[in-house]
MARSE-884916 format. One line per 8 residues: number of its first residue (from 1); for each residue x negated, y, z of C-alpha. Coordinates in nm, 2 decimals, decimal comma. Layout:
<pts>
NUM> X/Y/Z ~ ... $
</pts>
This chain:
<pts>
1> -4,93/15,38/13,44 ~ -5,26/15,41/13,60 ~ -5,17/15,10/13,80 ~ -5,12/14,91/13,54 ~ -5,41/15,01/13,37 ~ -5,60/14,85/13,68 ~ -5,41/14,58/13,68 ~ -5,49/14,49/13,31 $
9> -5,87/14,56/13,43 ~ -5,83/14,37/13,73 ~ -5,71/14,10/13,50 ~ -5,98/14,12/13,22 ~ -6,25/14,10/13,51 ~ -6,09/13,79/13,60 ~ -6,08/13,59/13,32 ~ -6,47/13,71/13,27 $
17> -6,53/13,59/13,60 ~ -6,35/13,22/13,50 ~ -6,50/13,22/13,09 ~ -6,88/13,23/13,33 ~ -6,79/13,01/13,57 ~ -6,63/12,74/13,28 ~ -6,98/12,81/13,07 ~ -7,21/12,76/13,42 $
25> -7,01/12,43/13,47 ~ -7,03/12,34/13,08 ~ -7,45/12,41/13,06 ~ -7,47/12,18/13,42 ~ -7,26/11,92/13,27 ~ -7,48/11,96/12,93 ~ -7,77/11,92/13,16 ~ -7,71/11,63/13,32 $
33> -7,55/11,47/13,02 ~ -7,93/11,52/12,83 ~ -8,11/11,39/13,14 ~ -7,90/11,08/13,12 ~ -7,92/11,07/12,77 ~ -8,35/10,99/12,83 ~ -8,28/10,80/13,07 ~ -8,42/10,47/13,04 $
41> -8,30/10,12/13,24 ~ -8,49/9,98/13,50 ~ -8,69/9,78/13,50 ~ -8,79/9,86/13,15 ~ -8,84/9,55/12,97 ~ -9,01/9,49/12,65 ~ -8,61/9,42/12,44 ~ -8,54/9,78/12,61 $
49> -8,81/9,95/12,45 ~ -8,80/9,81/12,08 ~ -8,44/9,88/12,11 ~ -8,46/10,24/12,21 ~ -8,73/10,31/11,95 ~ -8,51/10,19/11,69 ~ -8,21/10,41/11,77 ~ -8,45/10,73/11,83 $
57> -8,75/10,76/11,63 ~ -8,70/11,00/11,34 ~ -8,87/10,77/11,11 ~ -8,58/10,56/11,13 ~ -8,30/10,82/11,09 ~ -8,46/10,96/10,80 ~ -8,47/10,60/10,65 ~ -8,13/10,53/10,68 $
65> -8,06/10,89/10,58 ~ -8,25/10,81/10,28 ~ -8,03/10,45/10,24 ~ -7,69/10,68/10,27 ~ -7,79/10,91/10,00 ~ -7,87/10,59/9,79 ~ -7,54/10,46/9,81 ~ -7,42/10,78/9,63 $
73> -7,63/10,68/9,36 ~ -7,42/10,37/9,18 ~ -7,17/10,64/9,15 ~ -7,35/10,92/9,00 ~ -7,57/10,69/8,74 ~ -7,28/10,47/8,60 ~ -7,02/10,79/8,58 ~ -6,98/10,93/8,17 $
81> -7,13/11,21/8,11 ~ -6,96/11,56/8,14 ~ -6,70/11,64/7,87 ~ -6,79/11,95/7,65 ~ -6,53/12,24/7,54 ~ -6,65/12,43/7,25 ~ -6,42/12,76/7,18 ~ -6,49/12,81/6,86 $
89> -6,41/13,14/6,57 ~ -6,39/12,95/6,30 ~ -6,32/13,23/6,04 ~ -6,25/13,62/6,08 ~ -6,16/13,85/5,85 ~ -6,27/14,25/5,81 ~ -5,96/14,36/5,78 ~ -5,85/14,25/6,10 $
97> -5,55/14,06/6,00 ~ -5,55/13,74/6,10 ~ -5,85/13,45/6,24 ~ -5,91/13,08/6,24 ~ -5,96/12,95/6,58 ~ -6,04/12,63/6,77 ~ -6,13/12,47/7,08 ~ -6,24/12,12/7,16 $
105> -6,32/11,88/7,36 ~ -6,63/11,70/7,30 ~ -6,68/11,32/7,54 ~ -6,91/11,12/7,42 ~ -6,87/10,71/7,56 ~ -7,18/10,44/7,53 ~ -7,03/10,14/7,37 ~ -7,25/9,89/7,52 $
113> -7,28/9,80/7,89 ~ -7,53/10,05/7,97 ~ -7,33/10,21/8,22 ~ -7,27/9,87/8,42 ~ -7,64/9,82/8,40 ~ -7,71/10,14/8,53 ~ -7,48/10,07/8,86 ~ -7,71/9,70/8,89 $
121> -8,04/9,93/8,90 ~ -7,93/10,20/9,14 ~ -7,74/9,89/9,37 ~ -8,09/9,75/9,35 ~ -8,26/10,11/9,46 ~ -8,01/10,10/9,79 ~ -8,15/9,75/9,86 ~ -8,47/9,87/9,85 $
129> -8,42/10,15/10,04 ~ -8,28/9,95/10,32 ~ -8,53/9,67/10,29 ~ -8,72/10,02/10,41 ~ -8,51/10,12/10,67 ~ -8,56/9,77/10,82 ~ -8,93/9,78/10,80 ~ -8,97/10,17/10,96 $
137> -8,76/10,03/11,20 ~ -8,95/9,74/11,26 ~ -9,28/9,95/11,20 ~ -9,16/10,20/11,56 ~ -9,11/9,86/11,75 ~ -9,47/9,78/11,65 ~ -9,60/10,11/11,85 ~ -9,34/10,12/12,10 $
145> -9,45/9,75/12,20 ~ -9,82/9,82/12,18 ~ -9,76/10,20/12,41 ~ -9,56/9,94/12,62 ~ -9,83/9,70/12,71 ~ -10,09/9,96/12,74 ~ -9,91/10,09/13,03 ~ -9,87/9,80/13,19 $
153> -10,22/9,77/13,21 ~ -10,29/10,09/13,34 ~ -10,08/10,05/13,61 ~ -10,14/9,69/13,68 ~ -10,52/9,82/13,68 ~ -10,44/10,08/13,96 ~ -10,25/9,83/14,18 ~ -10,56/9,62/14,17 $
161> -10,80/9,87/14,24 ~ -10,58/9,97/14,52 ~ -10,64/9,63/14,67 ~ -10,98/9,66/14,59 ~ -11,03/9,99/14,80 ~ -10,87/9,87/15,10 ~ -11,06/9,53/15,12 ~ -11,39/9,76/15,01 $
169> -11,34/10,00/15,35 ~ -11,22/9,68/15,56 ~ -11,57/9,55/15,44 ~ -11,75/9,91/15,57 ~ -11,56/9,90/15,88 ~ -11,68/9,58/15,97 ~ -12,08/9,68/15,86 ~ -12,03/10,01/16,08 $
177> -11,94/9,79/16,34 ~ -12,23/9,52/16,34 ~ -12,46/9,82/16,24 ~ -12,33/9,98/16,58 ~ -12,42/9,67/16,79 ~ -12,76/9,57/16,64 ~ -12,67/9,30/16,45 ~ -12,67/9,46/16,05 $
185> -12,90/9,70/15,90 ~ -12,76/10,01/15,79 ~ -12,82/9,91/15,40 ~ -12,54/9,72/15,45 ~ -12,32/10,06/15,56 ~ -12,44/10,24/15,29 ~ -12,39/9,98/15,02 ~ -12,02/9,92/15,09 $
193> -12,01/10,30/15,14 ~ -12,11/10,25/14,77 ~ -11,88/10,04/14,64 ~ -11,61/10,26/14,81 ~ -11,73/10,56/14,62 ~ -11,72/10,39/14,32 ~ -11,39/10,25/14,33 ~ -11,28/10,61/14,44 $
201> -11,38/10,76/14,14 ~ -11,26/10,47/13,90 ~ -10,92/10,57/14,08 ~ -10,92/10,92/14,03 ~ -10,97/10,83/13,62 ~ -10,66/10,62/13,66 ~ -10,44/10,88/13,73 ~ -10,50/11,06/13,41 $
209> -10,52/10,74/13,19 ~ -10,16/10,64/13,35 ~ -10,03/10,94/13,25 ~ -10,16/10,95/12,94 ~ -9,99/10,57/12,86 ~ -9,66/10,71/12,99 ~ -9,66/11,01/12,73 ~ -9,78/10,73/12,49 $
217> -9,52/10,55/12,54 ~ -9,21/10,87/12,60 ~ -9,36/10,95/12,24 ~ -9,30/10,61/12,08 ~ -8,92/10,64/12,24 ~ -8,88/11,00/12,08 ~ -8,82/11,13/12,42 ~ -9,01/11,39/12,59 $
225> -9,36/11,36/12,73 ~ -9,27/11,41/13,08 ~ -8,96/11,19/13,08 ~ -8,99/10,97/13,41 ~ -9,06/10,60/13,29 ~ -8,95/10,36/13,55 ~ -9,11/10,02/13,66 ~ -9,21/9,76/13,35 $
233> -9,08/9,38/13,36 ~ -9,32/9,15/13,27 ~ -9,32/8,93/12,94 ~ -9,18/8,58/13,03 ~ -9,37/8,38/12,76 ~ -9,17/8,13/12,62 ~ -9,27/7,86/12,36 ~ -9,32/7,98/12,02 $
241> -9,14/7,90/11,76 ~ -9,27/7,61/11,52 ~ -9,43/7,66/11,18 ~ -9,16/7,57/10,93 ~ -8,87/7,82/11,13 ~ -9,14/8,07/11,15 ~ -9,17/8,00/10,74 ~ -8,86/7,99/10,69 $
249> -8,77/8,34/10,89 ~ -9,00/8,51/10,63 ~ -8,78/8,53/10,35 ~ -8,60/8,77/10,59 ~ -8,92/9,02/10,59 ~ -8,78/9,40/10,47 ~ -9,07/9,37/10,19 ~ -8,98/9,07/10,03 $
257> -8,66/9,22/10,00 ~ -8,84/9,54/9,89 ~ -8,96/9,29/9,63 ~ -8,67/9,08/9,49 ~ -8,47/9,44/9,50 ~ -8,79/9,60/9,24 ~ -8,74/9,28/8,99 ~ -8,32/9,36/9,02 $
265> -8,40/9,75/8,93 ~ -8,68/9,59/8,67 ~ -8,46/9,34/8,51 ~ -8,16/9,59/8,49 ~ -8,39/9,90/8,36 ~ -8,45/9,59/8,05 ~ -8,11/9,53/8,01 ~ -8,03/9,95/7,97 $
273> -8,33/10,00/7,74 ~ -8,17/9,70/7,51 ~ -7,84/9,85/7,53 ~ -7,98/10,16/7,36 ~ -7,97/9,99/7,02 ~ -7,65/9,99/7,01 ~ -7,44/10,28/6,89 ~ -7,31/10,57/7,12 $
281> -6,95/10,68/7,01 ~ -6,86/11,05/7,03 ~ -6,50/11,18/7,04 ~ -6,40/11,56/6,95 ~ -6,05/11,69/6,96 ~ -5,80/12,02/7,05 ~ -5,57/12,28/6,94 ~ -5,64/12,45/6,61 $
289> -5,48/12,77/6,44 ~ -5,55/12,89/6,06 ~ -5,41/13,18/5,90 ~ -5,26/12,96/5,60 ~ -5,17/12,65/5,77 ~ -5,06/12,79/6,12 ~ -5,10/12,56/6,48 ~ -5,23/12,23/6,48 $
297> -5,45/11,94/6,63 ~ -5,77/11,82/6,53 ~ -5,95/11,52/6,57 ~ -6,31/11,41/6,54 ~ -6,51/11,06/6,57 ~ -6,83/10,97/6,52 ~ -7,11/10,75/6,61 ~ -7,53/10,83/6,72 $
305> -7,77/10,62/6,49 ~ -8,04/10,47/6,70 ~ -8,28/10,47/6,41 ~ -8,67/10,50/6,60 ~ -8,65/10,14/6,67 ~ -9,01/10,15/6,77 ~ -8,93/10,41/7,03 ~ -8,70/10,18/7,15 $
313> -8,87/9,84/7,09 ~ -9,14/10,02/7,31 ~ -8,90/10,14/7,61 ~ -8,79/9,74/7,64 ~ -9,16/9,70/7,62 ~ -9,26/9,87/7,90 ~ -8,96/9,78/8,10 ~ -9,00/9,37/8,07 $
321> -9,44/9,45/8,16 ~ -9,26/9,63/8,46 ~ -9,06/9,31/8,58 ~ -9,39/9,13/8,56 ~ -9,59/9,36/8,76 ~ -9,27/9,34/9,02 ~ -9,29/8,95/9,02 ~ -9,69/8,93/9,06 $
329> -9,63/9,22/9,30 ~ -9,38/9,00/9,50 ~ -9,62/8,69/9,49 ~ -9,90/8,85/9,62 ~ -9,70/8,98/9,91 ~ -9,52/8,67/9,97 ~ -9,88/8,50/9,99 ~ -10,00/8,77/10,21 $
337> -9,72/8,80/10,43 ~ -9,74/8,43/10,55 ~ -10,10/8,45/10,58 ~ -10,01/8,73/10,87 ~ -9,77/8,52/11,02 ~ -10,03/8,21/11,06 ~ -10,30/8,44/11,17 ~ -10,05/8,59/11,45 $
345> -9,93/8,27/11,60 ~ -10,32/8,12/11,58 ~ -10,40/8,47/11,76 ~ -10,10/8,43/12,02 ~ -10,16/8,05/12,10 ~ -10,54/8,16/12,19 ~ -10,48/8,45/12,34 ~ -10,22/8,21/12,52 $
353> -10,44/7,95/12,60 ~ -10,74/8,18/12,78 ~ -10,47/8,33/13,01 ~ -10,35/8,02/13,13 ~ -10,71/7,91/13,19 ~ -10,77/8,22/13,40 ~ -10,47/8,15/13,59 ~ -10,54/7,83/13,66 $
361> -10,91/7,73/13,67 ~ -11,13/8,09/13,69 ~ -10,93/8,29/13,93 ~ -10,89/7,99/14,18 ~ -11,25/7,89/14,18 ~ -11,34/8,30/14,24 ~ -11,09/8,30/14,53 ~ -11,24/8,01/14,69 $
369> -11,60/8,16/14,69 ~ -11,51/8,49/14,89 ~ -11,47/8,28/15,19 ~ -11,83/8,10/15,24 ~ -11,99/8,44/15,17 ~ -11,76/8,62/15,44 ~ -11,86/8,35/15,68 ~ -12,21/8,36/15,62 $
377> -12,22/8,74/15,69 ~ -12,03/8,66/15,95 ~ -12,30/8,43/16,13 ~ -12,56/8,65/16,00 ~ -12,68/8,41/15,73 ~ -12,59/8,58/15,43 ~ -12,67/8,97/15,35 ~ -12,34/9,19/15,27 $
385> -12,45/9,23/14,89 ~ -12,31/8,83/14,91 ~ -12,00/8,93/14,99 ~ -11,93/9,23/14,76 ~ -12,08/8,98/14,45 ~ -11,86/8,72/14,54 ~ -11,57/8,99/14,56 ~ -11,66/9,20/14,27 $
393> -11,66/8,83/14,04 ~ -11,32/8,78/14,21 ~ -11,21/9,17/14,05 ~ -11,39/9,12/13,73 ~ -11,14/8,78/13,68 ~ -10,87/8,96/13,75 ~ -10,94/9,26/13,55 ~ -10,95/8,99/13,27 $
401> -10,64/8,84/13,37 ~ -10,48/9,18/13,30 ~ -10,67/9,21/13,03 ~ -10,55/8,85/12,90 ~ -10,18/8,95/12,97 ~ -10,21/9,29/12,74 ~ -10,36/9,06/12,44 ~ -10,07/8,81/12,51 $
409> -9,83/9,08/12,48 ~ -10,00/9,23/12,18 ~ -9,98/8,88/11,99 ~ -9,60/8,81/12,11 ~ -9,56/9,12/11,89 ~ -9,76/9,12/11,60 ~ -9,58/8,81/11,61 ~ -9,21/8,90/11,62 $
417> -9,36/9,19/11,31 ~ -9,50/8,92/11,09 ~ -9,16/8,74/11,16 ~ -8,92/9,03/11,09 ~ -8,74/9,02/11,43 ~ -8,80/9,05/11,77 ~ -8,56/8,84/11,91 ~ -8,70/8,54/11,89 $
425> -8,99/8,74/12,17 ~ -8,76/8,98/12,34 ~ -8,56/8,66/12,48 $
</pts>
């Protein structure tokens, strides 16, 4: 007996030992499953992060939350309203020998369309709420795009400046070594000593403004601040698209069809106000028992008298001066809406046209100047100051150029918002 008492122990131990190892391997696994899950693709291109805003951010899964529970709503609004039993002591005498009893059933049933017209204003609610689902969703692309091109700069801006601190010592190595044989004054050491020093600490601010654009961005994903965020592609700008398809793609825009959905729910909240002058019909029946007569059914009908016609005149009222505020309402925003949409693709062609002058007219011209300054240093002609101006105008063009490319990016999607899609910018 006492050996197979161990044995049973031996045997409990065991599958212990195998449930810990199962749960060690099932934690790992989780691990590495929720790693991959934030994950993001590399390169990380502009399409990537609009899409991976839309399927994380909150604000979106509590928008089409919000669109699921309005989909219940049809149901619930055009359903009759709950039947009514009524037990009922209809007469009981003292001495106990005998009672009258009933119960019934009470439903009452419109007998207009009312309930039809119900269903049409909740059907146009769950537009609505998915005209807003579409716009939250097109609202988290917005700020994932903009956290997007804000790193890019950053980190376009420290590749630069990396450049710019190795020509900068190149430039002190070469004074230290004319200084050393007599042919440079030491102002020149000490001014690109300067520039170095200043470059240096422009670089140690990087580091904490990259950082700070990569949790900007890991926020706009809804993934954690820390996450790793892997190289950006660069925007290929295409040709934009003309004025009439850019027109035309507005009638798509989630708040227009916020709009034509609140002059559905207007119109139908009319047609239910109308349809309460008409008559509601009320039906009553069930078993009956009377001390003289016995068992036996009865059976009730009857109709409600909507008789405060100025209450009602007034609901109708309000109801039609609410389908006119809806169409103004939808007016203004139609006007304002392609007023956006012409000021974005002015902005972009602009902001378009100044980067491709940059690339191809200012940049060039700054290039070619660094190399009469070098030479005259060089022979001794020109001081060094020449050739850190001529450099620094060379950086400052470029810095703009960065600059440009971050406002082109910005316009390409304020552009694709005013639209209502960002496929026609994510291509």
């Amino acid at each position: 007996m006492c050996w197979i008492a161990q044995r049973d122990s031996t045997v409990v131990i065991n599958m212990k030992r195998l449930h810990l190892a199962l749960a060690v391997v099932f934690l790992t696994a989780a691990a590495s499953a929720g790693v991959h899950a934030q994950g993001l693709p590399e390169p990380l291109t502009l399409a990537d992060v609009i899409r991976v805003a839309g399927e994380r951010r909150d604000e979106v899964q509590a928008a089409l939350a919000r669109a699921r529970a309005g989909e219940q709503r049809p149901t619930i609004v055009s359903a009759l309203d709950d039947p009514m039993i009524s037990p009922s002591l209809d007469h009981l005498p003292f001495m106990w020998g005998g009672a009258n009893w009933s119960v019934t059933i009470e439903q009452q049933i419109p007998l207009s369309g009312i309930r039809d017209h119900r269903r049409v204003g909740a059907l146009a609610d769950l537009d609505r709420l998915n005209a807003e689902a579409g716009r939250s969703t097109l609202d988290v692309g917005l700020q994932a795009a903009n956290a997007f091109f804000m790193l890019q700069e950053r980190r376009r801006t420290t590749t630069l400046l990396a450049e710019q601190l190795t020509f900068a010592r190149e430039v002190v190595s070469a004074a230290n070594a004319r200084y050393s044989s007599g042919t440079a004054p030491q102002a020149d050491v000490l001014r690109g000593e300067l520039e170095v020093a200043r470059l240096e600490a422009v670089e140690k601010s990087l580091v904490g403004q990259v950082r700070a654009a990569e949790a900007m961005l890991n926020a706009s994903l809804a993934l954690d601040p820390d996450t790793r965020v892997p190289p950006l592609a660069p925007l290929e700008v295409i040709e934009p698209p003309p004025w009439p398809a850019i027109k035309a793609a507005l009638v798509q825009r989630p708040e227009l069809a916020a709009g034509r959905a609140e002059i559905r729910r207007a119109e139908a909240d009319i047609a239910v106000m109308r349809d309460m002058f008409r008559p509601m019909a009320i039906i009553r029946t069930g078993p009956a028992y009377t001390m003289t007569e016995g068992k036996g059914w009865m059976a009730m009908v009857g109709l409600s008298l909507p008789i405060w016609r100025d209450k009602l005149r007034a609901g109708v009222a309000e109801a039609e001066a609410m389908r006119a505020m809806s169409e103004a309402d939808l007016r203004a925003m139609t006007r304002m809406i392609e007023s956006d949409a012409a000021v974005a693709i002015s902005q972009l062609l602009a902001t378009r046209d100044r980067q491709t002058s940059l690339v191809s007219n200012v940049i060039p011209r700054a290039r070619i100047a660094i190399a009469p300054a070098v030479a005259g240093y060089s022979t001794g002609q020109l001081p060094l100051v020449s050739v850190i101006e001529a450099v620094q105008a060379l950086w400052l063009m470029q810095a703009d150029l960065i600059a440009a490319d971050t406002e082109l990016g910005l316009a390409w999607a304020r552009l694709g918002r005013a639209i209502g899609s960002y496929e026609a910018i994510t291509k």
